[in-house]
Each structure stands twice: as structure tokens, then as C-alpha cells.
Residue frames relative to the residue before (quaternion, step in Angstrom):
aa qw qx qy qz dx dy dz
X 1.0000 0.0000 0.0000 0.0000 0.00 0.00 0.00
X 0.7469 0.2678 -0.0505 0.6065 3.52 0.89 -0.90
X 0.3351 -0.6970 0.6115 0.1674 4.08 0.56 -0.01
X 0.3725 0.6945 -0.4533 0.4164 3.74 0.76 1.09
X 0.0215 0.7985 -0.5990 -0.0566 3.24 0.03 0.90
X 0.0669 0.8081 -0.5668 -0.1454 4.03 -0.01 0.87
X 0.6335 0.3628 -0.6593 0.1799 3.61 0.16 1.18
X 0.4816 0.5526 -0.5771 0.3601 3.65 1.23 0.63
X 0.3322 -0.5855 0.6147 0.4111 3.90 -1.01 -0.13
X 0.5018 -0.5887 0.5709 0.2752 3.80 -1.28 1.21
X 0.8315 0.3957 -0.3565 0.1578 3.46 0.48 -0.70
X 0.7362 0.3684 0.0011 0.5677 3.46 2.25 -1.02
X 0.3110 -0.8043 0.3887 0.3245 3.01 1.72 -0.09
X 0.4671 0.6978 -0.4047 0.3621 3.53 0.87 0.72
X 0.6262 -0.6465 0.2914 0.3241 3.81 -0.77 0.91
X 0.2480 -0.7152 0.6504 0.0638 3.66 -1.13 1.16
X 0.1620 -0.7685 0.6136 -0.0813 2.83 -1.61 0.46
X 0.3219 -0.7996 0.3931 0.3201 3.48 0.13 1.17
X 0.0387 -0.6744 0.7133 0.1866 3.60 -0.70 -0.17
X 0.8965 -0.0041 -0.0156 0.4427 4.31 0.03 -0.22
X 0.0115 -0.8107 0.5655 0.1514 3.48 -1.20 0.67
X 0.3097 -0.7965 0.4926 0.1646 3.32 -0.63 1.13
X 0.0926 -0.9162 0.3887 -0.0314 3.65 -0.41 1.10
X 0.4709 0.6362 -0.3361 0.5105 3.12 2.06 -0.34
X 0.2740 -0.7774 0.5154 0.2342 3.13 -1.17 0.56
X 0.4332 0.5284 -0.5564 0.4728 3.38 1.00 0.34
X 0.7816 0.3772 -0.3256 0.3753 3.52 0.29 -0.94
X 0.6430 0.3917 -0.4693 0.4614 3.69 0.88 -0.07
X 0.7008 0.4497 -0.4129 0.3691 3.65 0.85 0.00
X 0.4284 0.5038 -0.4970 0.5619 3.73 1.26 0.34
X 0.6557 0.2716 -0.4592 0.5342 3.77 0.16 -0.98
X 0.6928 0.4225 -0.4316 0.3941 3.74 -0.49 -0.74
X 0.5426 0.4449 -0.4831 0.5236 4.26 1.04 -0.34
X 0.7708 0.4793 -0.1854 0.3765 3.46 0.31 -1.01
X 0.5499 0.5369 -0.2566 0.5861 3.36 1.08 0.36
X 0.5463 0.5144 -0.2798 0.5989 3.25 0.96 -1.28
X 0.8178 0.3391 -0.1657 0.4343 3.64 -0.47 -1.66
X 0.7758 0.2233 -0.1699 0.5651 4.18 0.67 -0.39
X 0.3195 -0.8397 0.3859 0.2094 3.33 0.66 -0.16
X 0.3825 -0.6604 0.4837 0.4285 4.26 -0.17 0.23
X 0.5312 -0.6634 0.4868 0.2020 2.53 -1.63 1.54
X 0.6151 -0.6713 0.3181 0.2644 2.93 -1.83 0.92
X 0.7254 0.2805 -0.4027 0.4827 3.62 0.72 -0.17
X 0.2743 0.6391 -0.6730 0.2519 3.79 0.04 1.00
X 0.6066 0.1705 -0.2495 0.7354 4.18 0.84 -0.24
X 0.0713 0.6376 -0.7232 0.2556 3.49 -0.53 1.54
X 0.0633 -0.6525 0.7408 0.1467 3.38 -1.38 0.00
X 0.5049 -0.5608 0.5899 0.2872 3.74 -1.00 1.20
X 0.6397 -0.5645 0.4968 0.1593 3.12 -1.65 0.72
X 0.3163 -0.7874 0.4418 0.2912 3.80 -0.13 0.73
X 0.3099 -0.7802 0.5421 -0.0373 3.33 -0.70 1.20
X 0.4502 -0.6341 0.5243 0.3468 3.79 -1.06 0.58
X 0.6936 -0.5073 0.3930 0.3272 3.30 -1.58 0.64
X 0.2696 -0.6606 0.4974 0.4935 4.28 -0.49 0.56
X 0.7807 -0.3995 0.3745 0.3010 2.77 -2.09 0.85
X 0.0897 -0.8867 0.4118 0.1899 3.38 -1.74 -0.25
X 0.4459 -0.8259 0.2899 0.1869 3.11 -0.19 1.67
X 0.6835 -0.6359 0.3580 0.0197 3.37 -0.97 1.25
């Protein structure tokens, strides 16, 4: 219906894994208040810095 695949990550294409669903709606409307009023921090959708392959010993 939506084309959401939530065990790939959108940003690294690497495998997820749910660990909690939050179904209450009081509690998604505190997190969703608390967002609103502090906003999400900016490196939570980071991507790691690309790094060189490790070396290889001989």
C-alpha cells in the first residue's frame, strides 16, 4: 500500500530489525509532542563517513 520496505534502512540500504511497536496513542502523541516542541536531532539520519577497504596482510 505504501512501498515501505521497513526491514531495509532508506538511508544505507542495510538490514533492520524491529525491536518495538508503539501503538498507544497517548504515547505516540507525547513522542510526536516532543518532537514538535524540541525537534529530532540532526545527526539521527547520518550516514558514516566512507572509509577505505582494511588493509591486507600477506
Amino acid at each position: 500500500m505504501f512501498a515501505i520496505d521497513v526491514n531495509t534502512c532508506g538511508h544505507c540500504g542495510g538490514t533492520l530489525r524491529i525491536v518495538a511497536s508503539i501503538e498507544e496513542p497517548t504515547a505516540i502523541r507525547a513522542i510526536l509532542g516532543y518532537f514538535a516542541k524540541h525537534g529530532a536531532l540532526e545527526k539521527a539520519h547520518y550516514r558514516p563517513a566512507p572509509r577505505a577497504p582494511p588493509a591486507v596482510v600477506a
